[in-house]
Backbone and ligand atoms as CSV (ligand in chain L), in Angstrom:
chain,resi,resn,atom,element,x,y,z
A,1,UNK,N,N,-179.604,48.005,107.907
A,1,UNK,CA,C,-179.306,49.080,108.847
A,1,UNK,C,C,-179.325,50.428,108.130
A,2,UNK,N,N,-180.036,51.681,109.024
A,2,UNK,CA,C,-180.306,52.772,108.144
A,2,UNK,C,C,-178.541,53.393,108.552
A,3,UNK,N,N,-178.678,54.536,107.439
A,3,UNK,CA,C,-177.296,55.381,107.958
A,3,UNK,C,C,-178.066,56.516,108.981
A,4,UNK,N,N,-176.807,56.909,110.078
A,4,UNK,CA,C,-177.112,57.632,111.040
A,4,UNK,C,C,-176.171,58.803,111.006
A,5,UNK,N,N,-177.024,59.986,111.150
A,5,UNK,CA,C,-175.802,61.403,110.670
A,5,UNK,C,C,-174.821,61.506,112.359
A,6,UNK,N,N,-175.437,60.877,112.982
A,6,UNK,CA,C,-174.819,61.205,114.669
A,6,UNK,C,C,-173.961,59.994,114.494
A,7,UNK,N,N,-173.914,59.433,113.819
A,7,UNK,CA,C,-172.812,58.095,114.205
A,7,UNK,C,C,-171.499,58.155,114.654
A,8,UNK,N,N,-170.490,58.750,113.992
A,8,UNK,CA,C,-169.294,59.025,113.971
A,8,UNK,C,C,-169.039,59.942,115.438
A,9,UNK,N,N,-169.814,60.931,115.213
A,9,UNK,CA,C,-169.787,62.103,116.941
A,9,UNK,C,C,-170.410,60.992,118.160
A,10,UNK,N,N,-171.389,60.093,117.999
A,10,UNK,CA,C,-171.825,59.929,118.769
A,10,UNK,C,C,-170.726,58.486,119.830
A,11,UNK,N,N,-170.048,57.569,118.671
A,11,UNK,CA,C,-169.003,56.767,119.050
A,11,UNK,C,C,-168.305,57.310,119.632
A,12,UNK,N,N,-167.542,58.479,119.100
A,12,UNK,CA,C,-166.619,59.059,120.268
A,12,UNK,C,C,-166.883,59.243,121.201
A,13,UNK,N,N,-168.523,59.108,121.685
A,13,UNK,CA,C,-168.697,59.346,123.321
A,13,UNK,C,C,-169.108,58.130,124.197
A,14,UNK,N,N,-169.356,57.219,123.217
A,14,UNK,CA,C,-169.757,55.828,124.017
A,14,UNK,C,C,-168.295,54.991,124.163
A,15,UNK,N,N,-169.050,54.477,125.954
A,15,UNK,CA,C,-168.393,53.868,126.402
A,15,UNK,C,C,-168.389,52.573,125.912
A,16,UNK,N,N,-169.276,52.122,125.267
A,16,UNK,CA,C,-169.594,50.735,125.563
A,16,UNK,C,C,-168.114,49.992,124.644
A,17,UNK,N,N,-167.716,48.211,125.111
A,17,UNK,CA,C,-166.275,47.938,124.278
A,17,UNK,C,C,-166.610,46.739,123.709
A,18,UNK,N,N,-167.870,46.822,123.955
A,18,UNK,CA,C,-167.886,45.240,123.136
A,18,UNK,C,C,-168.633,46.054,121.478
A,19,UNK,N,N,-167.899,45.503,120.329
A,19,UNK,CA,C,-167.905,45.588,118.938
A,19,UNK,C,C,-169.245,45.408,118.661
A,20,UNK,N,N,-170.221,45.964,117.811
A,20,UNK,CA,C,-171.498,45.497,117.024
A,20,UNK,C,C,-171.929,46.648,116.085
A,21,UNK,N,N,-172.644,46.106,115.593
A,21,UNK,CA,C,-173.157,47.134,114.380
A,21,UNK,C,C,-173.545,48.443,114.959
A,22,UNK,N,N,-174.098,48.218,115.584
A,22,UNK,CA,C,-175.252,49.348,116.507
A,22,UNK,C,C,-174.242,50.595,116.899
A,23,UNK,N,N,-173.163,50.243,117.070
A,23,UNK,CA,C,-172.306,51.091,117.932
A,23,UNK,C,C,-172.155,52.603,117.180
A,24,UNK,N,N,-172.578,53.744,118.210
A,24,UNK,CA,C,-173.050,55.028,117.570
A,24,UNK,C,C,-174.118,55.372,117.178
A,25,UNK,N,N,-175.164,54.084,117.046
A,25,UNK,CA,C,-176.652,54.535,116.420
A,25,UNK,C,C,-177.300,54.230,117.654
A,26,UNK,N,N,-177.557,55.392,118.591
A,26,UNK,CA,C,-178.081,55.149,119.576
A,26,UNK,C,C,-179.552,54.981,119.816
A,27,UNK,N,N,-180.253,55.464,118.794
A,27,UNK,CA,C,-181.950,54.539,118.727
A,27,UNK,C,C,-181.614,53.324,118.062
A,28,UNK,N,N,-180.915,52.928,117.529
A,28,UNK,CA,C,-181.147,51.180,117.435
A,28,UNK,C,C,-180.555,50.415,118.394
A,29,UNK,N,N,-179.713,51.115,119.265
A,29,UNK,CA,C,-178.666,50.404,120.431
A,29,UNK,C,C,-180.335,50.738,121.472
A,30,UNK,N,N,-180.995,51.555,122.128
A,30,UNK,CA,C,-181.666,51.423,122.716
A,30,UNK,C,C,-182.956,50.580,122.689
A,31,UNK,N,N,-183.119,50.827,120.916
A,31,UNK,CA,C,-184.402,49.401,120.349
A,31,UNK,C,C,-184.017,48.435,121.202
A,32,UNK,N,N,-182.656,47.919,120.633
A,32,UNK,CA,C,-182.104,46.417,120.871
A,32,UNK,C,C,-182.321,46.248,121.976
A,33,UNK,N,N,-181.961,46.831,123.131
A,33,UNK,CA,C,-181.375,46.287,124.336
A,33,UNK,C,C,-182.757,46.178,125.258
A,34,UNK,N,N,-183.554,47.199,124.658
A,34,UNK,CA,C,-185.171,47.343,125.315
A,34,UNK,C,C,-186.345,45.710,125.273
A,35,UNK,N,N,-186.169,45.851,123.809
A,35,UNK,CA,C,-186.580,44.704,123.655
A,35,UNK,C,C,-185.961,43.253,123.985
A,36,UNK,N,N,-185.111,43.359,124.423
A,36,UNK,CA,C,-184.699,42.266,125.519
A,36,UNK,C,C,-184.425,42.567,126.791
A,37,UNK,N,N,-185.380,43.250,127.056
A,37,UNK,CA,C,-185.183,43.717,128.986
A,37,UNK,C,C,-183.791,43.924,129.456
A,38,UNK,N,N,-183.262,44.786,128.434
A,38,UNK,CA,C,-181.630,44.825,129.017
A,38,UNK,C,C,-181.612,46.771,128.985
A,39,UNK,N,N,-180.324,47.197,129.559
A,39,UNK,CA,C,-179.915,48.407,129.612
A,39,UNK,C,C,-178.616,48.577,128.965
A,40,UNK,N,N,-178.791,49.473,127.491
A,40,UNK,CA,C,-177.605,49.738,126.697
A,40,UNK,C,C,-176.292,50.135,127.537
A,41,UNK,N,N,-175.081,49.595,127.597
A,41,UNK,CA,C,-173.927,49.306,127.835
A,41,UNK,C,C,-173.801,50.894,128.659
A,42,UNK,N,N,-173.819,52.005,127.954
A,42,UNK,CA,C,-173.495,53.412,128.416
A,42,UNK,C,C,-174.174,53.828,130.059
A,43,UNK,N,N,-174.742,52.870,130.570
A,43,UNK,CA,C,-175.977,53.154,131.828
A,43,UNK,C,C,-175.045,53.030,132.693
A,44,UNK,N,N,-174.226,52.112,132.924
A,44,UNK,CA,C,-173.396,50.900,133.707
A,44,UNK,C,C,-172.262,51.894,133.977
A,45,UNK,N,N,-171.151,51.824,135.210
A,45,UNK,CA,C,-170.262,51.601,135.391
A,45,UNK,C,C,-169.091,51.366,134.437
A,46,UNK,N,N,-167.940,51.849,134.084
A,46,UNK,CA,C,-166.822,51.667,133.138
A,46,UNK,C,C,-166.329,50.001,133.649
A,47,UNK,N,N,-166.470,49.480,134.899
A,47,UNK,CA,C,-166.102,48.559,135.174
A,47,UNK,C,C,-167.800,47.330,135.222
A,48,UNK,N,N,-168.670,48.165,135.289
A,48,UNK,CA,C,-169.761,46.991,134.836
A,48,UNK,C,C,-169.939,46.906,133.651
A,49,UNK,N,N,-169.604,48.011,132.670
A,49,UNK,CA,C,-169.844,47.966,131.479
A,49,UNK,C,C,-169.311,46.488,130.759
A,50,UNK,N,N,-167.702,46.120,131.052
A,50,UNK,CA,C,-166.550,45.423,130.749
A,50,UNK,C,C,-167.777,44.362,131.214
A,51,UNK,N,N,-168.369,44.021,131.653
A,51,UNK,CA,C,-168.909,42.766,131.578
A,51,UNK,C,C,-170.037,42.012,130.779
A,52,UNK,N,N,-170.392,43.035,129.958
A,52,UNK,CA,C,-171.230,42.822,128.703
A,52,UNK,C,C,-172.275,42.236,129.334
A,53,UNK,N,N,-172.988,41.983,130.778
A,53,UNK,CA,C,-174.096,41.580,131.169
A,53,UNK,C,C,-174.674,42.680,130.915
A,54,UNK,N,N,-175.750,43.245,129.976
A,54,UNK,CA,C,-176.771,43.882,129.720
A,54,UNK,C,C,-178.417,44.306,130.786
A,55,UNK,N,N,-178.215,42.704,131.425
A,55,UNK,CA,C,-179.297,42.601,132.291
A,55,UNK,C,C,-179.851,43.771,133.697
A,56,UNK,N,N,-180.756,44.067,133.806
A,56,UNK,CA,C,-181.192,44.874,134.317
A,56,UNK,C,C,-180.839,44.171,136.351
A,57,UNK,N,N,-180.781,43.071,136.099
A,57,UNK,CA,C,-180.148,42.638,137.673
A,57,UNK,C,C,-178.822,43.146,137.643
A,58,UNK,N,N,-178.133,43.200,136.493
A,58,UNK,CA,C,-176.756,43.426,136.703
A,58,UNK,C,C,-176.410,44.725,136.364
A,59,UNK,N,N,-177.618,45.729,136.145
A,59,UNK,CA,C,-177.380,47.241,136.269
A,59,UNK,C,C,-177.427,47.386,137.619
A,60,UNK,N,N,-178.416,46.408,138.386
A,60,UNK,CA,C,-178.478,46.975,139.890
A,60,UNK,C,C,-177.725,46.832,140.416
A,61,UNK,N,N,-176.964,45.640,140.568
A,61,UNK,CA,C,-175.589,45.442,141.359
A,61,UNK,C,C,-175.024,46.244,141.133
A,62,UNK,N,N,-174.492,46.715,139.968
A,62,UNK,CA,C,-173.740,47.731,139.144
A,62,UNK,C,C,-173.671,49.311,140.002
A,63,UNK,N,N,-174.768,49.619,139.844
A,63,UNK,CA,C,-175.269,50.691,139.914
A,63,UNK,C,C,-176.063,50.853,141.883
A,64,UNK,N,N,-176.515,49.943,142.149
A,64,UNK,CA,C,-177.022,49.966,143.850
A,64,UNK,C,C,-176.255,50.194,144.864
A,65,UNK,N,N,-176.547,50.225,145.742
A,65,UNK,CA,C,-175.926,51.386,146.253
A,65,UNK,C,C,-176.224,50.177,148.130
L,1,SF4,S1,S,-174.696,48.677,124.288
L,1,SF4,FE1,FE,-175.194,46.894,123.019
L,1,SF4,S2,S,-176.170,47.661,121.138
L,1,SF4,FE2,FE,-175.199,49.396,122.197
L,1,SF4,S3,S,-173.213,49.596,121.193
L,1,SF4,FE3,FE,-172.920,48.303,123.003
L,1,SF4,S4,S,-173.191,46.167,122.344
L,1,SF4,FE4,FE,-173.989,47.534,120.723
């Protein structure tokens, strides 16, 4: 993992609560989640977030209206 100068500023603004490396390095949190057809934790709802489903069906529920 590279070091990231935004790391530290950038945690303080993410929502996301589930623990991982990534957390604050927001081009490798977006790599990750892309390449598995998912949407990084911060997209979601404070209450869809809490469900660590990543999946793009469960942004829509999330998020549809
Ligand atoms: S959204 Fe995923 S990659 Fe990003 S900080 Fe949360 S768990 Fe880590």
């Amino acid at each position: 993992m590279s070091q990231c100068p935004n790391q530290a500023a950038n945690s303080k603004n993410c929502p996301c609560t589930y623990s991982c490396e990534r957390h604050g390095r927001c081009c490798e949190c977006v790599e990750y989640h892309r390449a598995m057809g998912e949407i990084p934790g911060c997209f979601f709802t404070a209450k869809g977030e809490k469900t660590w489903d990543r999946s793009v069906a469960a942004f829509i529920r999330d998020r549809g209206r």
